[in-house]
C-alpha positions as a printed Julia matrix, in Angstrom:
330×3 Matrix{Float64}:
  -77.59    0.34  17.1
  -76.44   -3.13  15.21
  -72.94   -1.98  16.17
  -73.52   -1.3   19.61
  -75.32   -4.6   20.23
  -72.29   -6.38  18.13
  -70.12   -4.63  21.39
  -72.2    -5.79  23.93
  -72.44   -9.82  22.72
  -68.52   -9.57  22.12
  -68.11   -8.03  25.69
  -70.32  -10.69  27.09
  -68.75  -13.5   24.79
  -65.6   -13.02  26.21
  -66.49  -12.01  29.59
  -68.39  -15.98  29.86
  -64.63  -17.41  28.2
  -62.93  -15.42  30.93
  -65.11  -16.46  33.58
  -64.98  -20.38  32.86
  -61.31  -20.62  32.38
  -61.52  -18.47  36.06
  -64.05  -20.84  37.44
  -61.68  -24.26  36.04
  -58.13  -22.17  37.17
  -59.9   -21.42  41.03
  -60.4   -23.93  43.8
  -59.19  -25.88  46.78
  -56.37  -26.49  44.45
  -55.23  -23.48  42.25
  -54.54  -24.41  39.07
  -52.32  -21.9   36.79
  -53.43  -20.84  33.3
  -50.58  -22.62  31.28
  -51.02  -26.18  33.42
  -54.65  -25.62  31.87
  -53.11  -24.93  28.22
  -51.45  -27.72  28.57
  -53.96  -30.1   29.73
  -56.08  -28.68  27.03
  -53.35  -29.53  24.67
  -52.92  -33.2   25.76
  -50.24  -32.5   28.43
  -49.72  -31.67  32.38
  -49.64  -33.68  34.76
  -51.83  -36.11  35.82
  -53.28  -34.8   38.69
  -53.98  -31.51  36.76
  -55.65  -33.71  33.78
  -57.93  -35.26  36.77
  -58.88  -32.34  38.2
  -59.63  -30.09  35.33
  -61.08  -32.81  32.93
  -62.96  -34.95  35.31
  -64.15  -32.52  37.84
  -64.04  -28.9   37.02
  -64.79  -28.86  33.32
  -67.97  -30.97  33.58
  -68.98  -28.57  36.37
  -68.12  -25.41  34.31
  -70.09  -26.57  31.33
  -73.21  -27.49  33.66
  -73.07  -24.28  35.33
  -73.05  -22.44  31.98
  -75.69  -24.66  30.12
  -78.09  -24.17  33.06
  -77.76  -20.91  33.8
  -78.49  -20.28  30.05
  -81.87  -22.69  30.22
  -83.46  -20.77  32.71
  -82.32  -17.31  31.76
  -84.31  -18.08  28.32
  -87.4   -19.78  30.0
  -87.08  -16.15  32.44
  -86.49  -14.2   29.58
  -89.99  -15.97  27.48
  -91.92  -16.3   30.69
  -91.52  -12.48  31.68
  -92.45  -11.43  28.25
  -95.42  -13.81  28.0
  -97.05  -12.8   31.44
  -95.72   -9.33  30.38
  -94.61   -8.97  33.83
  -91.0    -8.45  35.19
  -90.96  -11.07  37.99
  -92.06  -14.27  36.24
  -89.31  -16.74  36.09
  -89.12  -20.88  36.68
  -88.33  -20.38  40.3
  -91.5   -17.99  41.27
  -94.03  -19.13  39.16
  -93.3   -22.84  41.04
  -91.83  -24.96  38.17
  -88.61  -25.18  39.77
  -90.31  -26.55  43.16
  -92.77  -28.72  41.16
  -89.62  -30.26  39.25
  -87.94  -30.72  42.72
  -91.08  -32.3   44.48
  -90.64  -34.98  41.7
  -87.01  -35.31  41.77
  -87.31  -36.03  46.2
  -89.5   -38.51  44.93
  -87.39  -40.45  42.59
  -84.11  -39.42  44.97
  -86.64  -41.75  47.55
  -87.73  -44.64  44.98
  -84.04  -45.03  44.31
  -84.34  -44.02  40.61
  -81.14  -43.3   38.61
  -80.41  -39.79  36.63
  -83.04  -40.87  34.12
  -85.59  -41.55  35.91
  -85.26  -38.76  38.38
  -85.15  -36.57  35.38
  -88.47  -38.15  33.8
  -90.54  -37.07  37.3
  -89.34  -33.82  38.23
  -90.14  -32.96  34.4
  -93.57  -34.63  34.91
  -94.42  -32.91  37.97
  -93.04  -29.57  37.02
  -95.58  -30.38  33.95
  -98.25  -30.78  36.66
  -97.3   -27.85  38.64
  -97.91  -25.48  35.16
 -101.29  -27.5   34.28
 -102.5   -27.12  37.97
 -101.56  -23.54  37.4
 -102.52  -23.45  33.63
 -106.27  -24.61  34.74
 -106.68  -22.09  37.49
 -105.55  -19.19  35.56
 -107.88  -19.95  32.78
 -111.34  -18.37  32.22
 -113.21  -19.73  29.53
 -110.69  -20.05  26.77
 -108.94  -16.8   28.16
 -105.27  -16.81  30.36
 -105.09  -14.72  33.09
 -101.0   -13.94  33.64
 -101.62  -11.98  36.81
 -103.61  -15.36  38.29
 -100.91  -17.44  36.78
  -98.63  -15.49  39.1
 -100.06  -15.48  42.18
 -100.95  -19.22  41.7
  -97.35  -20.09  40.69
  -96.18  -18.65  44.2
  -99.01  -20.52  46.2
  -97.86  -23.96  44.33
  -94.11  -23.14  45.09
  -94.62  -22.72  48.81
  -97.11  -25.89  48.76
  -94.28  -27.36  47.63
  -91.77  -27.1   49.68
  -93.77  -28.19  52.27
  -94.02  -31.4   51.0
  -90.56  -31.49  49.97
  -89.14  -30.73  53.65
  -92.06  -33.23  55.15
  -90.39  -35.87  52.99
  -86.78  -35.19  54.23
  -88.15  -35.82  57.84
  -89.6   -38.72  57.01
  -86.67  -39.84  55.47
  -83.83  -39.44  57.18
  -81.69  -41.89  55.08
  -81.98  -39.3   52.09
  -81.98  -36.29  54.27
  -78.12  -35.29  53.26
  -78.94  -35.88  48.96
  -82.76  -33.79  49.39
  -81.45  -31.03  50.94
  -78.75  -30.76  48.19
  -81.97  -30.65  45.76
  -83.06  -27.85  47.46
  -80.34  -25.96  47.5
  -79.06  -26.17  44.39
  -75.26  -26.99  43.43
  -72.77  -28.76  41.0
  -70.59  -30.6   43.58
  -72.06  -34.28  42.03
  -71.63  -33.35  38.36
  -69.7   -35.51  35.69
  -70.21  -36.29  32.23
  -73.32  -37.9   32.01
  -75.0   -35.27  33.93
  -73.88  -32.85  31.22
  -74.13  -35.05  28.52
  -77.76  -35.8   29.27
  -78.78  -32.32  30.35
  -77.06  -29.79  27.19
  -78.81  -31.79  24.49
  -82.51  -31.35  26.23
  -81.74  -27.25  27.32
  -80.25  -26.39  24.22
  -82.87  -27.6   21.9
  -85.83  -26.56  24.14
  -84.16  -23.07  24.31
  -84.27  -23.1   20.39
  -87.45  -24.25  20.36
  -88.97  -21.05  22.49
  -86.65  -18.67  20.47
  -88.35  -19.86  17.58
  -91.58  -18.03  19.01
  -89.63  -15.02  19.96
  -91.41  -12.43  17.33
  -95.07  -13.98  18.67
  -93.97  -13.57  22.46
  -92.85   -9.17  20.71
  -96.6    -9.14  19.41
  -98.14  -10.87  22.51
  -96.02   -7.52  24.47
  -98.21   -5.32  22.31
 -101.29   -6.97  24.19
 -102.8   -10.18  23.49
 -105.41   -9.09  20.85
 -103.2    -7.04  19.08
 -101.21  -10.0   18.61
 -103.86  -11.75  17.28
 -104.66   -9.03  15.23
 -101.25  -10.09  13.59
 -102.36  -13.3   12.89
 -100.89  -14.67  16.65
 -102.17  -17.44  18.06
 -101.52  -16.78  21.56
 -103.14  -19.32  23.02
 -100.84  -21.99  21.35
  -97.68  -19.61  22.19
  -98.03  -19.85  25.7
  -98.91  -23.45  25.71
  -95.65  -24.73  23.84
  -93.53  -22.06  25.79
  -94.95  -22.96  29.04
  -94.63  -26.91  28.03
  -91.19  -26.25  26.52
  -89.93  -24.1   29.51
  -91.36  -26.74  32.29
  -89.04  -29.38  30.52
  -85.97  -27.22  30.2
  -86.26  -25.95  33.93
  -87.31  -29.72  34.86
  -83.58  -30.62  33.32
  -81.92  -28.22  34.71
  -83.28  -28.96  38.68
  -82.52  -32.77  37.45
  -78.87  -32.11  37.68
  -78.5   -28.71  39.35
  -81.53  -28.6   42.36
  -83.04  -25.69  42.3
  -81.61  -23.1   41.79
  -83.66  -19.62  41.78
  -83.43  -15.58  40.77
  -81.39  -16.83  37.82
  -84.71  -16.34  35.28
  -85.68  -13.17  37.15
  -82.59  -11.1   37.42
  -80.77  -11.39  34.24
  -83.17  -11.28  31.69
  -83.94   -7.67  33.52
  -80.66   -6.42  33.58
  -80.34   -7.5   29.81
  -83.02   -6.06  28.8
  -82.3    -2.97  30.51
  -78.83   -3.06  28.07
  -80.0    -4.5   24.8
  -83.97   -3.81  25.07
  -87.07   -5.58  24.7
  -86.57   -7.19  21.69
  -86.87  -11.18  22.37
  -85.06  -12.13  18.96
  -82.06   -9.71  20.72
  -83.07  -10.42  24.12
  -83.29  -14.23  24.54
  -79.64  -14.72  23.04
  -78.0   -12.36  25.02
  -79.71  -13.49  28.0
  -78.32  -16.83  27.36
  -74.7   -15.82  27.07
  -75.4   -13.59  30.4
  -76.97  -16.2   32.2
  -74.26  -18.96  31.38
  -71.96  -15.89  33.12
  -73.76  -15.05  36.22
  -74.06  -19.2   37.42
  -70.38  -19.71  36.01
  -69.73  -17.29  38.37
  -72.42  -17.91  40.98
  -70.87  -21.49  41.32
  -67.02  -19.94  41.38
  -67.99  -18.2   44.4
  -69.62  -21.04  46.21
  -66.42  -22.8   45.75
  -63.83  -20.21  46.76
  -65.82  -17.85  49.14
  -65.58  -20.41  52.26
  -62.61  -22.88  50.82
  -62.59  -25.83  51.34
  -65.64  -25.7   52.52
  -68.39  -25.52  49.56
  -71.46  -23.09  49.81
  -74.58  -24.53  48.28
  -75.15  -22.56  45.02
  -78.76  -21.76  45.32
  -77.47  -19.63  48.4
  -75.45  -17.5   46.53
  -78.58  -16.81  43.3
  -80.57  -15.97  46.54
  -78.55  -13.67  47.75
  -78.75  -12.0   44.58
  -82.31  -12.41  43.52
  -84.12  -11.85  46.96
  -82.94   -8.34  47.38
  -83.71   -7.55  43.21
  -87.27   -8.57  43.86
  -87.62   -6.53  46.26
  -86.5    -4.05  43.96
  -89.07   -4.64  41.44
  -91.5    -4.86  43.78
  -91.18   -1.25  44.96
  -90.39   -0.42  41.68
  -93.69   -1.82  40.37
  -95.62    0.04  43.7
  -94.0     3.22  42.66
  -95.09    2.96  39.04
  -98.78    2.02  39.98
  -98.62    5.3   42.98
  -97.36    7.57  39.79
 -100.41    6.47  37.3
């Protein structure tokens, strides 16, 4: 089994190398393999340099780092409502961190600052949710849904009132809610990897609590879990990791719902197994996500949240008749 799973992170190791040298190589310009080895080594030409080191690797690196934040909050949020379509984008985080990044894209506010609010309101969006959920000092994960859903399309009804009310901004909201990389440099990156990668280490550290809390919550406890504290630093710790990556990315949704399924399906349930691989699968599927919304229409750029939807939408319909089929057969 250890060997098999050794396989499987090599395969996907080196599938997520192939696909970012892929992702910087492809474009309105193509770039060949050795022109990158020798940008990489100092040389090329300048034009090359530009292009791969101030445009495309910035973008690569964001792509990966965020697709790897919200396949771990997925991966946690699916196991701690023990259902298999939680993620950031359904359960309304996403759409509560882009209601406060319109805002600050309005006020004027800078990467900072429109980081700060959509992580404050996505942090509203889970205590509105938190609060209705809860029953005396009890969670319910099914109301938590269902609530998460109602607050996402609340939402982005006050996100697309805004963008008629102002026009000015119409063009730099609508990217927000679409999702892409196109405006990505440095900073972006440098700002965002720091805040994903230690918030994603952060909920890993909970991963054998979130395998007892599978078990059922007072089994866990049982164990000496307390769940109640579990969900509220994963839930606190995933709204600021999605938060960052909307900040630079928009939102950008399915990514948390479709490949911590499919890697669980390969390496099981196991979140100390689980979470890592998801991370190294999700950094793959938006790598790849954001190739294809460069080349499929070049020059022309498709928004990236387009292509995760096109994706995701028909997999949740998947797992919804999946789920119907399983309650029919009990």
């Amino acid at each position: 089994m250890k060997f098999k799973r050794a396989i499987y992170f090599g395969t996907a190791f080196l599938l997520l190398i192939f696909t970012m040298i892929l992702s910087i190589s492809a474009g309105a310009v193509k770039i060949p393999l050795q022109e990158i080895l020798n940008v990489f080594l100092g040389g090329g030409s300048e034009t090359s340099r530009t292009i791969i080191l101030n445009l495309r690797l910035p973008r690569v690196v964001e792509s990966a780092v965020v697709g790897m934040g919200l396949s771990v909050v997925g991966a946690f949020f699916q196991g701690l409502l023990r259902n298999p379509m939680a993620d950031p984008y359904v359960m309304g985080i996403s759409s509560g961190a882009a209601f406060g990044a319109t805002i600050a894209i309005i006020l004027g506010l800078g990467i900072f600052g429109l980081s700060f609010m959509a992580f404050i309101t996505s942090l509203m969006t889970v205590f509105f949710v938190y609060t209705i959920s809860k029953t005396g000092t009890r969670v319910s994960m099914t109301t938590m849904l269902l609530a998460g859903i109602a607050i996402s399309a609340f939402m982005s009804a006050i996100i697309s009132l805004m963008m008629l009310l102002k026009h000015d901004e119409f063009s730099r909201i609508v990217f927000w809610t679409m999702g892409g990389f196109s405006l990505i440099n440095w900073n972006g990156v440098v700002f965002s990897t720091p805040v994903i990668l230690i918030g994603s280490f952060v909920m890993y550290v909970f991963s054998r609590d979130v395998n007892a809390i599978l078990t059922g919550e007072e089994v866990a406890e049982h164990l000496g879990v307390n769940t109640e504290l579990v969900k509220k630093v994963i839930l606190v710790t995933g709204s600021l990791v999605t938060a960052t990556a909307v900040s630079v990315g928009g939102i950008i949704g399915f990514v948390g719902l479709v490949v911590p399924h499919i890697s669980r399906l390969i390496v099981g349930p196991d979140n100390r197994i689980l979470v890592p691989f998801s991370a190294i699968s999700g950094a793959i599927f938006l790598t790849f996500a954001d190739l294809s919304a460069r080349v499929i229409l070049k020059p022309m750029e498709i928004p990236i949240g387009i292509i995760t939807a096109a994706f995701g939408g028909p997999f949740f319909l998947y797992l919804l008749i999946k789920s119907k089929q399983k309650g029919e057969g009990m």
